[in-house]
LOTI-737728 format. One line per 4 residues: their letters; for each residue x, y, z of N, C-alpha, C, CB. Coordinates in nm, 4 decimals. Glycine has a CB too. Layout:
BEGIN
A = X:Y:Z:X:Y:Z:X:Y:Z:X:Y:Z ~ ...
***
This chain:
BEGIN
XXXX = 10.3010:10.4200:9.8773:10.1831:10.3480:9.8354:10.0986:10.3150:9.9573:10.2209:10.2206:9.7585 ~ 9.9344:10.3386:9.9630:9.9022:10.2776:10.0687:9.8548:10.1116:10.0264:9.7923:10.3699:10.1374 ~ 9.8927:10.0417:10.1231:9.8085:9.9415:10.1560:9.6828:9.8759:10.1466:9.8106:9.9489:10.2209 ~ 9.5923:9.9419:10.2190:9.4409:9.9564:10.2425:9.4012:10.0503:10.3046:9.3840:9.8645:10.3019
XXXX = 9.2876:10.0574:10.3281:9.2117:10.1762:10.3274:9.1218:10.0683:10.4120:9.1590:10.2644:10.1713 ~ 9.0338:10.1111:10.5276:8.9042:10.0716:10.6152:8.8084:10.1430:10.6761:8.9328:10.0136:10.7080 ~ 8.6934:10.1497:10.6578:8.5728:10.1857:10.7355:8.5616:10.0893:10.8175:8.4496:10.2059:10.6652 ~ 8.5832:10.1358:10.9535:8.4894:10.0448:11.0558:8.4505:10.0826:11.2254:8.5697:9.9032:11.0635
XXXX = 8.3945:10.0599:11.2532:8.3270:10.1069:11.3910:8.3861:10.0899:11.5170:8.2086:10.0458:11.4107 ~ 8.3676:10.2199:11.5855:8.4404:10.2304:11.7459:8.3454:10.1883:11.8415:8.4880:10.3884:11.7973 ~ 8.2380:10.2403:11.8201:8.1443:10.2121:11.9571:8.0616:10.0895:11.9319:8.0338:10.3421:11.9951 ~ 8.0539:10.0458:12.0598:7.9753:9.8900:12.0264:7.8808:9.9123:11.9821:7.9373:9.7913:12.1273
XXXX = 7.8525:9.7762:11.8249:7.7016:9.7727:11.7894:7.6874:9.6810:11.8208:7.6432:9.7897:11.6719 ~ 7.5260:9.6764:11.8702:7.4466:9.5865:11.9210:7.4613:9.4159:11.9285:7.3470:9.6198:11.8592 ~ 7.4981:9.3878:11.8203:7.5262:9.2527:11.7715:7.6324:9.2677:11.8136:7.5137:9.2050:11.6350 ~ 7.7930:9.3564:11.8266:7.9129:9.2953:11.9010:7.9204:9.2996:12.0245:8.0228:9.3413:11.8707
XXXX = 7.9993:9.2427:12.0482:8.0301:9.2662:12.2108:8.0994:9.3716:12.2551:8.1040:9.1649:12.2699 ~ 8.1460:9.4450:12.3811:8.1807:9.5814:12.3613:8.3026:9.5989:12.3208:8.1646:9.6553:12.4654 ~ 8.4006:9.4828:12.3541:8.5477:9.5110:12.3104:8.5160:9.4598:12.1313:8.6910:9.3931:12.4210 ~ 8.4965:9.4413:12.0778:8.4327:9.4335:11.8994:8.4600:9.5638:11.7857:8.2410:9.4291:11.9068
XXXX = 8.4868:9.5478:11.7066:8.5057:9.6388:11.5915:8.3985:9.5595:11.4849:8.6841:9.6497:11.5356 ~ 8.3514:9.6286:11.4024:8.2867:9.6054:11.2745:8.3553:9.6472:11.1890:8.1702:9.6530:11.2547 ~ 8.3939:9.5668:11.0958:8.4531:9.6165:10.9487:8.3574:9.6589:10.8460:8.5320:9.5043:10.8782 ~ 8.3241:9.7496:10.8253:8.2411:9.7962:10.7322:8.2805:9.8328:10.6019:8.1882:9.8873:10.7781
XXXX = 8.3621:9.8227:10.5370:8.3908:9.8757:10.4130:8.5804:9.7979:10.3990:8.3650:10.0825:10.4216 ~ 8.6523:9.7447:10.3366:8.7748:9.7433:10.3059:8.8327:9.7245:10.1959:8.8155:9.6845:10.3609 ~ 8.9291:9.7835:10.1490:8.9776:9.8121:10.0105:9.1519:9.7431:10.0003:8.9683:10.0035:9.9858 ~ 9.2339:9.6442:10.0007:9.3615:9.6123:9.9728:9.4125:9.6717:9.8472:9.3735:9.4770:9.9713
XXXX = 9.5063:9.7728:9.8261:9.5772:9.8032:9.6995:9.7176:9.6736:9.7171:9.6341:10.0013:9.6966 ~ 9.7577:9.6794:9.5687:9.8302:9.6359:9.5310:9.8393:9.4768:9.4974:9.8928:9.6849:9.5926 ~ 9.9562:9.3586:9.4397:9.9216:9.2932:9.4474:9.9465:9.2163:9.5874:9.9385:9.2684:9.3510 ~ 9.8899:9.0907:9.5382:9.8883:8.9480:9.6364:10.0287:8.9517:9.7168:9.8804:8.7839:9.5320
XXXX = 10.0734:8.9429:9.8485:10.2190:8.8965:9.8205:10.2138:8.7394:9.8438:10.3366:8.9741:9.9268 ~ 10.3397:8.7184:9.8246:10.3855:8.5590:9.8043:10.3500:8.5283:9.9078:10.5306:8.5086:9.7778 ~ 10.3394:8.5545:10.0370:10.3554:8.4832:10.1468:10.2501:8.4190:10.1385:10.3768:8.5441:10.2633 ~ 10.2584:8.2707:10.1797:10.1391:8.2001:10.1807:10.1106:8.1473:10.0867:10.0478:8.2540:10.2071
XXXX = 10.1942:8.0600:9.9794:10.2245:8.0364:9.8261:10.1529:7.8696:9.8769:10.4363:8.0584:9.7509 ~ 10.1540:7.8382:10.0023:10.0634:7.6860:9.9855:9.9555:7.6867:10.0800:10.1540:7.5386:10.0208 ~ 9.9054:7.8158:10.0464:9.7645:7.8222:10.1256:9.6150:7.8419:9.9779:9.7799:8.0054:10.2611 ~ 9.5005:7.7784:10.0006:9.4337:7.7825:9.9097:9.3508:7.9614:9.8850:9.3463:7.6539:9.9390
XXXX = 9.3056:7.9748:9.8481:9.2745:8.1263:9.7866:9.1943:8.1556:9.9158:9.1757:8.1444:9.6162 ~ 9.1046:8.0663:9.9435:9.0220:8.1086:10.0245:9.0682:8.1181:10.2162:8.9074:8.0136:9.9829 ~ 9.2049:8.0336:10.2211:9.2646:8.0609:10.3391:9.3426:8.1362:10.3402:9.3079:7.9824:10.3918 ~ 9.3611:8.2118:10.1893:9.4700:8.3680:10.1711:9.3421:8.4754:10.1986:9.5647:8.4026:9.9612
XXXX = 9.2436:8.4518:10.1895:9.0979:8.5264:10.1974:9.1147:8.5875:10.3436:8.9455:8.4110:10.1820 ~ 9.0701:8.4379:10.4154:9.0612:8.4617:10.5665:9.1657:8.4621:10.6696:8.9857:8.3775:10.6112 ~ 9.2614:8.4562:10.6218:9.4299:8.5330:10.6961:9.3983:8.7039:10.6362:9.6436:8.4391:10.5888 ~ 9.3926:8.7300:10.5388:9.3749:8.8732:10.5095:9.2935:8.9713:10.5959:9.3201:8.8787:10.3884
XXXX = 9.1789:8.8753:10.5714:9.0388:8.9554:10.6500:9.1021:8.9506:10.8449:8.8319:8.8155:10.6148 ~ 9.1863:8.8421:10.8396:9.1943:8.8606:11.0002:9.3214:8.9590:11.0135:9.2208:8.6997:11.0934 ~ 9.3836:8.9891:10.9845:9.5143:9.1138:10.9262:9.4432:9.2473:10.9611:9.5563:9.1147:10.7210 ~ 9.3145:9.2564:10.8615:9.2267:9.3857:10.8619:9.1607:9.3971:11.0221:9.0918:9.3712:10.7317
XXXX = 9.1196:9.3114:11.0486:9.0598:9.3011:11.2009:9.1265:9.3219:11.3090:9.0148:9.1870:11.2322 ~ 9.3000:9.2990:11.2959:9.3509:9.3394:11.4159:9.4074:9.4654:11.3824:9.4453:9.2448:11.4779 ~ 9.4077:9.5132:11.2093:9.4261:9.6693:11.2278:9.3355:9.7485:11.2939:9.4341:9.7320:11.1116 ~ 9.2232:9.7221:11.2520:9.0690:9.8083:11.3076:9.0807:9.7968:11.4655:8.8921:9.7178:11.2494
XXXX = 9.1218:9.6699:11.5277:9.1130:9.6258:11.6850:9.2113:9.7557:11.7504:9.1909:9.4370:11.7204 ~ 9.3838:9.7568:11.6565:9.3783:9.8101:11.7286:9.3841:9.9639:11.7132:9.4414:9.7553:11.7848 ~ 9.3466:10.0534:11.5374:9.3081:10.1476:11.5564:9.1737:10.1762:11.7125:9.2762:10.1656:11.4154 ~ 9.1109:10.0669:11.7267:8.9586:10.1145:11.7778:9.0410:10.1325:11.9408:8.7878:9.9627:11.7574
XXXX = 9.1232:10.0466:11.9695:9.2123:10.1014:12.0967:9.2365:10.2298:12.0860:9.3484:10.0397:12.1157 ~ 9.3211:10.2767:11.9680:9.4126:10.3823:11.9762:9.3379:10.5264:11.9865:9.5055:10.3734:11.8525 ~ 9.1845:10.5143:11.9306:9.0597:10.5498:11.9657:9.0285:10.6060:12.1112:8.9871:10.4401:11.9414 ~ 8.9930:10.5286:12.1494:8.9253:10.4869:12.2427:9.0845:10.5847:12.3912:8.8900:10.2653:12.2152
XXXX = 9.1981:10.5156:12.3621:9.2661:10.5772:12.4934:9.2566:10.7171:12.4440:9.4347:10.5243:12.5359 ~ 9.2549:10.7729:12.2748:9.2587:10.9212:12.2916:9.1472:11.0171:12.3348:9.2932:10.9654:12.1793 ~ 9.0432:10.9336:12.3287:8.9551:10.9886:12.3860:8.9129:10.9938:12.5203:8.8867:10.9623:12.3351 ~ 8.9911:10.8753:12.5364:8.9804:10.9179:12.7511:9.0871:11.0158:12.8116:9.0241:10.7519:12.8730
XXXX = 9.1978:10.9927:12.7121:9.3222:11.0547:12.7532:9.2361:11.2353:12.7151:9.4963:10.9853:12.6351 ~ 9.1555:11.2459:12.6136:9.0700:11.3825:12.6472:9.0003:11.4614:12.6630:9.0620:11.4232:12.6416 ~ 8.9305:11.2923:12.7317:8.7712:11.3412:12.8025:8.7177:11.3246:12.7481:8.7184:11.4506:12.8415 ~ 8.7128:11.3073:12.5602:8.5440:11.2857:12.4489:8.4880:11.1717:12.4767:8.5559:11.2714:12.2656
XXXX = 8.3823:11.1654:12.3956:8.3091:11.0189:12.4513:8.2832:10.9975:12.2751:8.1241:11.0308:12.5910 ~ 8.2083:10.8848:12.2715:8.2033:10.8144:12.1761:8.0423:10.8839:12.1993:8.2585:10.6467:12.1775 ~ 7.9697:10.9531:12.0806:7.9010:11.0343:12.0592:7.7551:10.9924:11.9233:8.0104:11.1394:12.0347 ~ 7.6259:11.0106:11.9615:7.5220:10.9697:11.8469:7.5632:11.0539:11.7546:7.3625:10.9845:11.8728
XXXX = 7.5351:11.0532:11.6215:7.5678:11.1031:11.4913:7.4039:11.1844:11.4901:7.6137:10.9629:11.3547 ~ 7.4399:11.3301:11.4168:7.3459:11.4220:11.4122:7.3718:11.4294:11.2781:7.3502:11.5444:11.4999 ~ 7.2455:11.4013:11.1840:7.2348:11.4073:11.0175:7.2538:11.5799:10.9928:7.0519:11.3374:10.9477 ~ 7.3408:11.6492:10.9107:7.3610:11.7673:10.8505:7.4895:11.8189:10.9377:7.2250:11.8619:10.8516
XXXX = 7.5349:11.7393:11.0185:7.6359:11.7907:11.1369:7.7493:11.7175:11.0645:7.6031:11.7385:11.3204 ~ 7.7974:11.6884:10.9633:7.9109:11.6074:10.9096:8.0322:11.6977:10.9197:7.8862:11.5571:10.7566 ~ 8.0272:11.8344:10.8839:8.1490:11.9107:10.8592:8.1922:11.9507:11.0480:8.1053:12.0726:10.7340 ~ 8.1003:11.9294:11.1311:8.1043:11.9649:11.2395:8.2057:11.8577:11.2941:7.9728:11.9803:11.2951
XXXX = 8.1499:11.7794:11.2757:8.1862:11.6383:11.3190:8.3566:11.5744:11.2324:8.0272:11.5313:11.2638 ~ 8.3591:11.5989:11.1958:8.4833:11.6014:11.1307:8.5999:11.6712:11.1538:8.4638:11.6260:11.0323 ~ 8.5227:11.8468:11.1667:8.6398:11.9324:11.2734:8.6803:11.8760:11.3796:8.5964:12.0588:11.3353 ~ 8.6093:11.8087:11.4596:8.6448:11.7502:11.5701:8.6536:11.5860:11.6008:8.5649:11.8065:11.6473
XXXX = 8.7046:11.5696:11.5336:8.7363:11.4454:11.4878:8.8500:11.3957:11.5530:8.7533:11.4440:11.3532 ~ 8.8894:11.2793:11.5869:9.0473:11.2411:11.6834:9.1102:11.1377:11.5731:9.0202:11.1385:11.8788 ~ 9.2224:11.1872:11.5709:9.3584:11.1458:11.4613:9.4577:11.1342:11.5263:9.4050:11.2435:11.3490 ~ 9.5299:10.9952:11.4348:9.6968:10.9578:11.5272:9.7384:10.8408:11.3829:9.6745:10.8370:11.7624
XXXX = 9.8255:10.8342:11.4760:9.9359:10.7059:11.3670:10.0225:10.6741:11.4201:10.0117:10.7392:11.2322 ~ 10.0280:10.5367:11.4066:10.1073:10.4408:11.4802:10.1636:10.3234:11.3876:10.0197:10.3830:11.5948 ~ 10.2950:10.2691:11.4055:10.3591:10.2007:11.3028:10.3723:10.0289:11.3334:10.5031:10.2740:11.2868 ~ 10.3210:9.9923:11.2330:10.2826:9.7945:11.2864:10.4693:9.7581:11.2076:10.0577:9.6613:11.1360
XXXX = 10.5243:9.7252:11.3307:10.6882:9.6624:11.3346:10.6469:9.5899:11.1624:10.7390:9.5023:11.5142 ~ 10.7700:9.5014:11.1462:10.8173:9.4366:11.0500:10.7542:9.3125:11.0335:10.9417:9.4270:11.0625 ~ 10.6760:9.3009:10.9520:10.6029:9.1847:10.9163:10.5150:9.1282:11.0064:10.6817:9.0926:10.8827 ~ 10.5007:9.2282:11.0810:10.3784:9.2172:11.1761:10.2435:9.1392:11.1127:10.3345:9.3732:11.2173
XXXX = 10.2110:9.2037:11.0057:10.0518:9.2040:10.9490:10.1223:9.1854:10.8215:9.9296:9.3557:10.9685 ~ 10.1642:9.2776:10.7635:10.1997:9.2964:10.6576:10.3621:9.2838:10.5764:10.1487:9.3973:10.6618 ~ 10.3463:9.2239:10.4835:10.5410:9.2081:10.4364:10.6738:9.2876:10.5481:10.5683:9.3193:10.2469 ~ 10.6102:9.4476:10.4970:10.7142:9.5258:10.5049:10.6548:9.5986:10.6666:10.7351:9.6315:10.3507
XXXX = 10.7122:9.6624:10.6961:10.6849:9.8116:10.8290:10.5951:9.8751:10.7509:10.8351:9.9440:10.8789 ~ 10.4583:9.8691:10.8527:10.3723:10.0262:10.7797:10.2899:10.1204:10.8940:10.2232:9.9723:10.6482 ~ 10.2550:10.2002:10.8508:10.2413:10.2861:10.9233:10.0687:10.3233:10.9487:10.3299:10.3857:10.8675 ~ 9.9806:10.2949:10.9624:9.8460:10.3329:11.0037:9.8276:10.4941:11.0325:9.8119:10.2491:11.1341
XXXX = 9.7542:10.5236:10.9806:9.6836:10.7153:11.0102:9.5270:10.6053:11.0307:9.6863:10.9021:10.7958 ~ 9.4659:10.6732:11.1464:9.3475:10.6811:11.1291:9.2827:10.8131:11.1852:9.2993:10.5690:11.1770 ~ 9.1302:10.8594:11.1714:9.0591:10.9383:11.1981:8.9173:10.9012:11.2534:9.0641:11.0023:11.1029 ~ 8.8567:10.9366:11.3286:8.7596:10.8912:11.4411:8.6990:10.9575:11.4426:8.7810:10.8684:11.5578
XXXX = 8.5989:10.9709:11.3430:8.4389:11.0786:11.3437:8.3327:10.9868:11.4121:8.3622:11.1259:11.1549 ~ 8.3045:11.0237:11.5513:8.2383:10.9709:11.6132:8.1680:10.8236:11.6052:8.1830:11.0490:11.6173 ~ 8.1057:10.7603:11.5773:8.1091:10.5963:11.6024:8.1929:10.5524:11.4972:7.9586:10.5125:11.5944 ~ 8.2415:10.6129:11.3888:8.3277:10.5444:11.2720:8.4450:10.6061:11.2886:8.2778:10.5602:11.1190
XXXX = 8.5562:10.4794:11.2633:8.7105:10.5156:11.1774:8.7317:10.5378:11.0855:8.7948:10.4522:11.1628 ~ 8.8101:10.6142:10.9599:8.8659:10.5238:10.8734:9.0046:10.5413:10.8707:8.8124:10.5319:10.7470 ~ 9.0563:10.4560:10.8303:9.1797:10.3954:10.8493:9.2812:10.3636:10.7203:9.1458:10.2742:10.9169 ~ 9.4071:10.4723:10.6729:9.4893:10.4409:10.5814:9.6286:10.3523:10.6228:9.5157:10.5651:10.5241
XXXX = 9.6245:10.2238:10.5876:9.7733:10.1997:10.6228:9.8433:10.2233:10.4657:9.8027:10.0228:10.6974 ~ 9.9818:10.2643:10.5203:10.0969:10.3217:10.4473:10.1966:10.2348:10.4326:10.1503:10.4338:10.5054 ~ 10.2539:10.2357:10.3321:10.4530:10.2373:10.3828:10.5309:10.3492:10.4110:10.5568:10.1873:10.2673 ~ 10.6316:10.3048:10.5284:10.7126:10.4140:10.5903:10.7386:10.4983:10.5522:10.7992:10.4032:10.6229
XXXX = 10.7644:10.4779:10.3788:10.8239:10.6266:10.2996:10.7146:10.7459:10.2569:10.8987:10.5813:10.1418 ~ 10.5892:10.6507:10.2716:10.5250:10.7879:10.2094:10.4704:10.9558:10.3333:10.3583:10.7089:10.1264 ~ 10.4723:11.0041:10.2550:10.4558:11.1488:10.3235:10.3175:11.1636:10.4227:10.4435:11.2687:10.1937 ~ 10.3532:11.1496:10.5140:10.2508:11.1322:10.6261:10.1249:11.2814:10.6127:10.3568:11.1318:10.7989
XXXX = 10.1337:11.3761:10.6204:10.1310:11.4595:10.5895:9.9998:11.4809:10.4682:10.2555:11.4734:10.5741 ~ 10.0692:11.4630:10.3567:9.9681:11.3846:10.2012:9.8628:11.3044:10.2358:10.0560:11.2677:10.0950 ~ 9.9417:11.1859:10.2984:9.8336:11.0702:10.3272:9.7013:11.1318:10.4660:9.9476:10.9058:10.3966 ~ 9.7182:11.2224:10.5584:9.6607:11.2416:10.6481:9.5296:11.3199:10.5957:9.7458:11.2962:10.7391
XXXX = 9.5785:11.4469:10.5043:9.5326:11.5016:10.3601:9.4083:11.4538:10.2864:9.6373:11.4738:10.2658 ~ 9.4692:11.3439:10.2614:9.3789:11.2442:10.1639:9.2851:11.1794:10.2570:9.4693:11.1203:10.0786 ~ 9.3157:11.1007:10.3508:9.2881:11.0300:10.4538:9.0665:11.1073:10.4877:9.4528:11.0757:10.5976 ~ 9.1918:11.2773:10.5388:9.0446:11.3894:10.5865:8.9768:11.4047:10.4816:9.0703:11.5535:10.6390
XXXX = 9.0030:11.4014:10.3350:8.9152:11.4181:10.1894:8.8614:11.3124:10.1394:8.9889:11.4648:10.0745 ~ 8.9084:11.2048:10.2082:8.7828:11.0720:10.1798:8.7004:11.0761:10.3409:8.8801:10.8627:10.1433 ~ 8.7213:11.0984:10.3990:8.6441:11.1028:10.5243:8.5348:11.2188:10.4863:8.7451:11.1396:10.6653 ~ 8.5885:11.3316:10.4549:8.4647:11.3910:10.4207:8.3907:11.4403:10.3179:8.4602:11.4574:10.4669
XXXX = 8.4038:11.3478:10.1965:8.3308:11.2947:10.1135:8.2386:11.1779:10.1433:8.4047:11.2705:10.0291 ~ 8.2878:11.0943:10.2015:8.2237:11.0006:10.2433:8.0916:11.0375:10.3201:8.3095:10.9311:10.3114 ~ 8.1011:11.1106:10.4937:8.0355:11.1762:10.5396:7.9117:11.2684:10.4826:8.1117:11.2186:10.5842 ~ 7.9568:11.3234:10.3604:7.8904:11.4641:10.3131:7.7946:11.3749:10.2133:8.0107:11.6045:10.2272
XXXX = 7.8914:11.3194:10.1279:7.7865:11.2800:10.0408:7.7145:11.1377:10.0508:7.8403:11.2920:9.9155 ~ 7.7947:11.0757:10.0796:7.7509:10.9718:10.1226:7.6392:10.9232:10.2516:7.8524:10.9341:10.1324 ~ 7.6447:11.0311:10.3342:7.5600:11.0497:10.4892:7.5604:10.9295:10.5734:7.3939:11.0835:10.4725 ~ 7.6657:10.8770:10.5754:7.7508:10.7908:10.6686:7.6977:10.8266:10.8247:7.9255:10.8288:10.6459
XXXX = 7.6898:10.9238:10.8830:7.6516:10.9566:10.9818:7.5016:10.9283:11.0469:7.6822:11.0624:10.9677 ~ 7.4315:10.9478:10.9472:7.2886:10.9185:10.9405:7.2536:10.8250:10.9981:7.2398:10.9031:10.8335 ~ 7.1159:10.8109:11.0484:7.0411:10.6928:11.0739:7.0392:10.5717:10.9829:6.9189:10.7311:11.0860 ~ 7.0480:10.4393:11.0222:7.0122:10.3405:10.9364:7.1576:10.3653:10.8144:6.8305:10.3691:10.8752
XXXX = 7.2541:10.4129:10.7874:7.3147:10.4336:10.6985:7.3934:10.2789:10.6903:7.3877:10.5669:10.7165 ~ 7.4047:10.2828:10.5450:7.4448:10.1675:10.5476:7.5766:10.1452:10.4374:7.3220:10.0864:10.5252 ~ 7.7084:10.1321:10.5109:7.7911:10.1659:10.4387:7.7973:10.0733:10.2997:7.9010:10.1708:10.5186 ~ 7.7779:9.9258:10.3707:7.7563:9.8106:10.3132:7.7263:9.8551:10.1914:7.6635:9.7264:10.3721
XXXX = 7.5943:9.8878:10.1777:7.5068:9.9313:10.0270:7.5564:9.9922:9.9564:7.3945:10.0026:10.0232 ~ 7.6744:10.0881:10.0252:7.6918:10.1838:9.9062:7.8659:10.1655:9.8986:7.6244:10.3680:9.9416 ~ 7.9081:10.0679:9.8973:8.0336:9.9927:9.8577:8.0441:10.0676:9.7366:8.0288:9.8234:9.8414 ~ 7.9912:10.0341:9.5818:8.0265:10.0866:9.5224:8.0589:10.2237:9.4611:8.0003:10.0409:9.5034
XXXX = 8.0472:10.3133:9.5858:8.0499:10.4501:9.5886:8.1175:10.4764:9.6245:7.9867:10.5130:9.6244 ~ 8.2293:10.3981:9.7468:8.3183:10.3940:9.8645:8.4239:10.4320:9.7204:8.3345:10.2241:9.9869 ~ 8.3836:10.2832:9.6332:8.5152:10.2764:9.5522:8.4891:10.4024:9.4195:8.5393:10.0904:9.4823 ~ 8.4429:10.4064:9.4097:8.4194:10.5187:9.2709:8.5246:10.6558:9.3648:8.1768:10.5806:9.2288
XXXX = 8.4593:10.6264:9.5149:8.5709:10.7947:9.5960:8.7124:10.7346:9.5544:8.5702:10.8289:9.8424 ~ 8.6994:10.6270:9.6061:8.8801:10.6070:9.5911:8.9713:10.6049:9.4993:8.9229:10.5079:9.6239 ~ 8.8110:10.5637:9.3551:8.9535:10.5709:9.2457:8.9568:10.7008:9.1808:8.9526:10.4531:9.1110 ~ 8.8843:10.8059:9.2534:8.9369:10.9398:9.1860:9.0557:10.9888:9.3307:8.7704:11.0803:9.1472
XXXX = 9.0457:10.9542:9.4299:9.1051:11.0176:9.5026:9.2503:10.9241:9.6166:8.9787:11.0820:9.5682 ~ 9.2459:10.8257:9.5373:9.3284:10.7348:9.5928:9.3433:10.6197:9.5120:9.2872:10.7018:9.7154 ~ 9.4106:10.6715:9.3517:9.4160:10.5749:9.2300:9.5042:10.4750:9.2272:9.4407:10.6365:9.1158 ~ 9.4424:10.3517:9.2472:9.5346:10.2286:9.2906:9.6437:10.2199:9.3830:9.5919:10.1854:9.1918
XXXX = 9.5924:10.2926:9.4859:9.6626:10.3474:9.5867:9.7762:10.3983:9.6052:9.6650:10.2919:9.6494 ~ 9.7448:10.4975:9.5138:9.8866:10.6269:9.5016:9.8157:10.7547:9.5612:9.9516:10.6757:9.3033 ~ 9.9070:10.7959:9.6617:9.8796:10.9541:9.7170:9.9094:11.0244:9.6265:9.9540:11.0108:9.8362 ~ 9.7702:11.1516:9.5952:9.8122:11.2402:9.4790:9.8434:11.3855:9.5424:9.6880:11.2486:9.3593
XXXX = 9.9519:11.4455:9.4985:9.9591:11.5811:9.5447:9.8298:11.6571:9.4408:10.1357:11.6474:9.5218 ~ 9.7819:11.7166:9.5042:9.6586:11.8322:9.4420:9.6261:11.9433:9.4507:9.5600:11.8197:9.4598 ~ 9.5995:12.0050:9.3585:9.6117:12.1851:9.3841:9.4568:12.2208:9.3563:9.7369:12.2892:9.2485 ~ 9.4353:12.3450:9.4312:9.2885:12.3397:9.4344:9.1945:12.3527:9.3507:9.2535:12.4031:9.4955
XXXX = 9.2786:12.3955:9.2103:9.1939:12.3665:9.0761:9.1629:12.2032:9.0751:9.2900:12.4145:8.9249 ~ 9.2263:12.1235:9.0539:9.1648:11.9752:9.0202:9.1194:11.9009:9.1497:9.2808:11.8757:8.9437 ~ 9.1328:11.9737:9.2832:9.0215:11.9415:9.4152:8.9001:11.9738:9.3649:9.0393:12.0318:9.5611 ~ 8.8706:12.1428:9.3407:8.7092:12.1573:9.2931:8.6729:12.0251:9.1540:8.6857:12.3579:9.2138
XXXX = 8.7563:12.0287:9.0688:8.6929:11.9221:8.9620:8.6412:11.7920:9.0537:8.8228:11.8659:8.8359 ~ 8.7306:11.7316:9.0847:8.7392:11.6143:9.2077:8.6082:11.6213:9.2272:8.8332:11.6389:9.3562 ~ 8.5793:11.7143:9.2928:8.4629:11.7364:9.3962:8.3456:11.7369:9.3157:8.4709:11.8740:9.4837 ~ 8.3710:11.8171:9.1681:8.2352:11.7921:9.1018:8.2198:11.6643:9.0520:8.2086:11.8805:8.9922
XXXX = 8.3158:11.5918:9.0221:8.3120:11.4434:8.9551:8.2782:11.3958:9.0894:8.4627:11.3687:8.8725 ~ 8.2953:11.4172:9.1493:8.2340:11.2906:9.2741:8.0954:11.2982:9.3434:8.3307:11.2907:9.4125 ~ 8.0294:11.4336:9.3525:7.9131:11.4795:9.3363:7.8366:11.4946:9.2210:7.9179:11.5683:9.3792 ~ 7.8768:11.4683:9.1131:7.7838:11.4165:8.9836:7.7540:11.2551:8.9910:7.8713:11.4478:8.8275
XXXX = 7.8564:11.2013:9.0743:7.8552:11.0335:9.0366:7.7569:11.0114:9.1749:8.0478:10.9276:9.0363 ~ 7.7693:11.0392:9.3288:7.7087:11.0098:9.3893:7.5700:11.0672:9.3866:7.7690:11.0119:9.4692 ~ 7.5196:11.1637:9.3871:7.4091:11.2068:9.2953:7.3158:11.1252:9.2015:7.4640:11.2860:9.2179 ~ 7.3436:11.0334:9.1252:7.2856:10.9183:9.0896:7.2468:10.8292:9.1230:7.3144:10.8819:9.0473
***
């Protein structure tokens, strides 16, 4: 099962400071856990949101050394260059210990299309592999249709599009095995809906 799912930013924007991440988009599957049974909703709110912030902190590290460790730089986004930009994209995964952030051990995949992450955390058991899969097929849906890359893009706005990708392609956060007949459907249901 994954966890959550995050959009958020590597290279400093303007308003952060340079060591800063922006959370732009975040999705929690599953339910509530207990922990925190005498905290009010809204201080289960903002323990959560700070959970998500030191995942993004330190995907945006894990970022950041792979790209010195090979020479890329953190790069302007060129509108129609999405599939480009994606081939070359920097990916890793790294596992947050035992109740670090979260209940159980999980495991983070992220992917780094130039000023943006996004970011699947996992549990240990699921198939890294699948999830990495899924991970690159919401990244570039997102990108393609969405034009995430673009000027002025604003992930914010189009939240409810983020989620319409996820619940065909990451249904209440279950990794789906898929064969390339119901990928092309996928693809037309998700390009009929963003299209509107």
């Amino acid at each position: 099962m994954v966890v959550c799912f995050l959009i958020h930013t590597l290279c400093p924007v303007s308003a952060l400071s340079a060591g800063e991440t922006r959370i732009l988009y975040a999705r929690v599957f599953g339910p509530e856990t207990g922990d925190g049974c005498d905290f009010t909703p809204e201080q289960r709110r903002l323990m959560q949101k700070e959970k998500l912030h030191v995942v993004a902190r330190q995907v945006r590290s894990a970022v950041a050394l792979s790209r010195e460790a090979s020479g890329g730089l953190c790069v302007e986004a060129v509108l129609g260059e999405e599939a480009a930009a994606l081939g070359e994209a920097d990916s890793g995964v790294f596992s947050l210990g035992n109740a670090e952030l979260f209940p159980d051990r999980s495991v983070v995949l992220w992917l780094g299309v130039q000023s943006l992450a996004f970011t699947l955390v996992c549990r240990p058991h699921e198939n890294l592999l699948l999830a990495e899969g899924t991970l690159r097929n919401i990244a570039r849906h997102c990108l393609e249709e969405l034009r995430l890359l673009g000027p002025g893009a604003e992930v914010l706005l189009k939240s409810d599009r983020v989620d319409a990708l996820l619940h065909r392609l990451l249904p209440h956060g279950q990794l789906l095995f898929l064969n390339h007949r119901f990928v092309l459907t996928l693809d037309k249901e998700i390009a009929n809906y963003v299209s509107k």
